[in-house]
N, C-alpha and C positions, 0 to 999 in steps of 0.2 A: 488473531489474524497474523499470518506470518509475510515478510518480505523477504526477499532476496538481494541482495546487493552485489552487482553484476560487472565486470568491467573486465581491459586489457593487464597483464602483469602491468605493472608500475604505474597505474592510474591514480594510486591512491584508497582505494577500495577500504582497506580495513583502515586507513585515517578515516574517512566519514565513519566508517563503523565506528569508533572508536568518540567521533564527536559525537553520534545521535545515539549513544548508550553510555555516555561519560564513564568507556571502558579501557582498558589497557594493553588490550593485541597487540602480538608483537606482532610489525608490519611487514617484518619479513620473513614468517611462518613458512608463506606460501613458493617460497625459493626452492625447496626441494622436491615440489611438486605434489604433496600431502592432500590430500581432502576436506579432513576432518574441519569442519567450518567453527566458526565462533558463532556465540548464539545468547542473542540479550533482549531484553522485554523491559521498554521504557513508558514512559506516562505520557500521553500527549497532552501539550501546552492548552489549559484552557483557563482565561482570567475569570469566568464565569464564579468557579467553583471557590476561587480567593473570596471575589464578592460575598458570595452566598455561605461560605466560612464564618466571616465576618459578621454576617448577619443573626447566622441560630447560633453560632458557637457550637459546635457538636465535638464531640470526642474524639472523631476522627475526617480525615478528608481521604475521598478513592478517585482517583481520575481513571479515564480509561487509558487503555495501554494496546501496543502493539508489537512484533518482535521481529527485532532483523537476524538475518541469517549472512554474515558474511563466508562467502565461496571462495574456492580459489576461481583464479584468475583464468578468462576464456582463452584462448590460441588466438583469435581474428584471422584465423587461415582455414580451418576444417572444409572441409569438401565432400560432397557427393559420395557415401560409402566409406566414412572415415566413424563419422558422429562424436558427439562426446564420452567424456566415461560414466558410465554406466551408475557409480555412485553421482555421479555431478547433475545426471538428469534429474535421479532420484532428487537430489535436495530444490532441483529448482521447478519439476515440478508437481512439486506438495507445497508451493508458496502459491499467497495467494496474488500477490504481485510481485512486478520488477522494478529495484532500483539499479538503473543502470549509471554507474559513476565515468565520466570520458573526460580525460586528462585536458587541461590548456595551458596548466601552469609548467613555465621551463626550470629546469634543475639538470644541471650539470653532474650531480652526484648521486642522481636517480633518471637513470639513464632510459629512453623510452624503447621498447622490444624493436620498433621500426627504425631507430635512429632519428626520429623525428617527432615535433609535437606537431599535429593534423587531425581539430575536430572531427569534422566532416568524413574525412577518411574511418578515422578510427570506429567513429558513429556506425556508420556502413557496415565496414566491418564486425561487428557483435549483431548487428541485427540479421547480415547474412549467417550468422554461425547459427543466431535461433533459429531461422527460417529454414535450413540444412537440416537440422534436428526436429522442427514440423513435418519437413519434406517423407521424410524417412519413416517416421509415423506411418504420413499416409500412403504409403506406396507398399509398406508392407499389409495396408488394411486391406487398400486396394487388392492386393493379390489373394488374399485369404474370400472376400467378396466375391472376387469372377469365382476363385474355386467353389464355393458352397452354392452359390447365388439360384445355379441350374437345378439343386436337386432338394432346394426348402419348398414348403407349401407353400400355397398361393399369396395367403396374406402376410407370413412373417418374410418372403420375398418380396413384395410390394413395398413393404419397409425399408431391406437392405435396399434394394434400386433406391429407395430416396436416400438412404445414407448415402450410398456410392455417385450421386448423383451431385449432392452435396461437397463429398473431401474429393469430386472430379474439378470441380469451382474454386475450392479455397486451395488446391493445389497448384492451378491455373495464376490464382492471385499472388498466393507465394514466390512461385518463379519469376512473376511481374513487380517485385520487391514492396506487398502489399501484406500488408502482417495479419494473420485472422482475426485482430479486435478491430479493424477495420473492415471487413465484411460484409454487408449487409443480411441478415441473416433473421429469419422468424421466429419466435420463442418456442418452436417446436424444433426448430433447426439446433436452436443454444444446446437444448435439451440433447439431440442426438450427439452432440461432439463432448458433451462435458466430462464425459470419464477419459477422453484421452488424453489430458493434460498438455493440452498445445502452448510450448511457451510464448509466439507471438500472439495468443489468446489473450491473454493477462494485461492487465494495468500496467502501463510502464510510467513513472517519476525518471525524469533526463536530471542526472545531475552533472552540470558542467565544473570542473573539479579544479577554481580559477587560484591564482597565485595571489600572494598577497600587494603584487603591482597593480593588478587587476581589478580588486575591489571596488574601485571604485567608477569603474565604467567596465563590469564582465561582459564576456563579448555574447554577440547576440546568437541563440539559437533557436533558429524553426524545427521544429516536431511535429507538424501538422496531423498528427494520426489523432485520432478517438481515445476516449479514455488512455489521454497520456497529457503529462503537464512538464514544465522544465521550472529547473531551481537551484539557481548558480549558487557555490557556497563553496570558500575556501577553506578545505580540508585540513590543513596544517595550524592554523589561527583556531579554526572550531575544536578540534581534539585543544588545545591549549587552553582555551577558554572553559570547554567542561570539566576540567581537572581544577580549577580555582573556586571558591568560594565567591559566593551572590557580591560580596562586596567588592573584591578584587577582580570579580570578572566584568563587573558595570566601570570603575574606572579602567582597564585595559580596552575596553567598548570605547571611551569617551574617548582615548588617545589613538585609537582608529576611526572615529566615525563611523560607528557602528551604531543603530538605533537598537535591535533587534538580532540577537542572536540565527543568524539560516537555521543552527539544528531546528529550531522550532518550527521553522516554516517549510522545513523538510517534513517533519515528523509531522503537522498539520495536517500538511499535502498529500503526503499519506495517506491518513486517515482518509480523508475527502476521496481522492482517487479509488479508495476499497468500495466507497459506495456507501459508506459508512456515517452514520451518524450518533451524538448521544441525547439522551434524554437525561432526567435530573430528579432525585431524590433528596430531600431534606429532614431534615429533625435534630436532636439533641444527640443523638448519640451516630448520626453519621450524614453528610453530605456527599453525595456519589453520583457520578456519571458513570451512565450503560449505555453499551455500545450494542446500536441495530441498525440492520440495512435500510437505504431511505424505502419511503411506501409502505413500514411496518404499520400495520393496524395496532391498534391498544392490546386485542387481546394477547395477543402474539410478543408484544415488548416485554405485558407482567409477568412473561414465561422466562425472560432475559434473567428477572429475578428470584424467582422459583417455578416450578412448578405446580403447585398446588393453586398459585395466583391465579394464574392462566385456566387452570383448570373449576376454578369454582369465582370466576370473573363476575362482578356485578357491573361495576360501573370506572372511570377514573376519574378525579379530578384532577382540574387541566388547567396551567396558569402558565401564558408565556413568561419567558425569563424578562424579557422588559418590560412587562407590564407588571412584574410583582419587581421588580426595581424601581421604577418609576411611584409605584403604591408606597413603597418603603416597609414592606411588611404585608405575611399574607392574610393576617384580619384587614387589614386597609384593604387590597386588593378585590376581599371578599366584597367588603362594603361598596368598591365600586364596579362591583360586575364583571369582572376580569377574569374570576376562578368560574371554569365550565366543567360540567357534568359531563361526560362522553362516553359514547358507547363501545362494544367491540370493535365496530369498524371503523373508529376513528383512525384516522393516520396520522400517528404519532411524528410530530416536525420536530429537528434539533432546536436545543433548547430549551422545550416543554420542559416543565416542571411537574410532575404526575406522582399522585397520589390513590392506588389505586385499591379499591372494595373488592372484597370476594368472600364467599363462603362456602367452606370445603365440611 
């Protein structure tokens, strides 16, 4: 699962990058106006898998993982018949969300494009730039539409009218500064837009990108849209903190008042926001979280881990994670009734612990 990581020149963009992949970008790449993006694939934070380390001892531990894509920097001016470049759309959209970074912390030596720091502006801003690059989409769809529309058959015309019927609504919504993952819209509808790569279609994570005066009261931000969540985190402290070792980074926490590193709860949130869940693997020679969409059935998860699983599927078994913590072990657990037998259409919940039968 790839992210995007979005924002104005001098937001700070490749600092987050740089704190939720404990990478090294240099942060002022993006000066000369280059494209070529950084690109890193991290583990997301789960205590779970410590526990459950702890417990069988296995040889190895795999958490699941996600990858950001830091971009250069959007304009916050684009207009009507300008659009972005052409590799920029490319990169953002083949992600399968947006992390959008919008500055609030001031610095004198990291000068803001506007002359000024202004959440809410700037906010605005990138969201019109997506919505312009929507825009544009649909208006060349539309035109291709009325042209073919009159001389298809009956039934593959009945279709396009409802396509056209359709990006005539979300075009409508757009220009009323209403993003397409806020749409309402039927699961036959998802279906007809999904190859055109709408960027205000996508999962958007708000990341307010605060100073470190800030920390301790970041300022409040409403996002009220649909599958979109906010997650203040100073950019400058995070990149410094990933670069230290576990010891040194918990005492520089304690001389901030820092309980809990944000990268985590960015990269969490993430996760969460994709839709995304894991499930849990154990034994001796490996403890692993797999990553599947919520409402996965069983058969469909033991595919996560082969193929052949999936394919000669008998049965799983099924043991929440606190209920085989709470057992202290999964012969206990068995003992007290915890460990279930489940069929293919079980819906596999994050967490589970699955252990699954098949015969190919």
């Amino acid at each position: 699962m790839k992210i995007a990581i979005i924002g104005l020149p001098n937001s700070g963009k490749t600092t987050v990058f740089n704190a939720l992949t404990r990478g090294t970008a240099e942060t002022t790449a993006y000066a000369s106006g280059q494209l070529e993006p950084n690109l890193a694939t991290v583990k997301v934070p789960d205590n779970r898998l410590a526990v459950l380390t702890g417990m069988f001892k296995p040889k190895k531990t795999t958490f699941a993982d996600v990858q950001y894509v830091d971009v250069a920097g959007l304009s916050g001016s684009r207009r009507e018949g300008e659009g972005l470049p052409p590799a920029l759309l490319n990169y953002l959209g083949t992600a399968d969300a947006l992390l959008h970074v919008v500055r609030t912390f001031e610095d004198s030596a990291v000068p803001h494009p506007e002359g000024s720091v202004d959440l809410m502006r700037d906010l605005q801003a990138v969201d019109l730039e997506l919505a312009f690059a929507d825009l544009a989409i649909i208006e060349r769809r539309l035109q291709r539409l009325n042209a073919e529309i009159t001389k298809m058959a009956a039934r593959e015309k009945e279709l396009r009218i409802t396509e056209r019927e359709l990006l005539l609504r979300l075009q409508a919504g757009l220009e009323a500064e209403i993003p397409i993952r806020a749409a309402q819209m039927s699961e036959e509808e998802e279906r007809l837009i999904r190859g055109y790569q709408f960027l205000t279609a996508k999962p958007l994570l708000l990341v307010p990108n605060v100073g470190e005066d800030q920390l301790s009261a970041p300022p409040t931000v409403t996002y009220a849209h649909p599958r979109s969540a906010v997650v203040p985190l100073c950019g400058k402290i995070e990149a410094e903190l990933a670069q230290l070792d576990d010891e040194d980074a918990q005492t520089f926490m304690e001389d901030l008042g820092i309980t809990t590193p944000a990268r985590e709860l960015v990269i969490q949130q993430s996760y969460t926001l994709l839709g995304l869940i894991s499930f849990l693997t154990t034994g001796p020679d490996e403890v692993r979280a797999w990553t599947i969409r919520q409402q996965t059935p069983a058969v469909e998860a033991a595919g996560a881990i082969h193929s052949d699983i999936q394919r000669g599927f008998i049965r799983a078994e099924v043991v929440a994670y606190d209920d085989l913590i709470k057992a202290g072990s999964m012969t206990e657990a068995k003992k007290q009734g915890t460990v279930r037998m489940e069929g293919k259409t079980y819906i596999v919940q994050d967490g589970d612990i699955c252990h699954f039968l098949f015969n190919v």
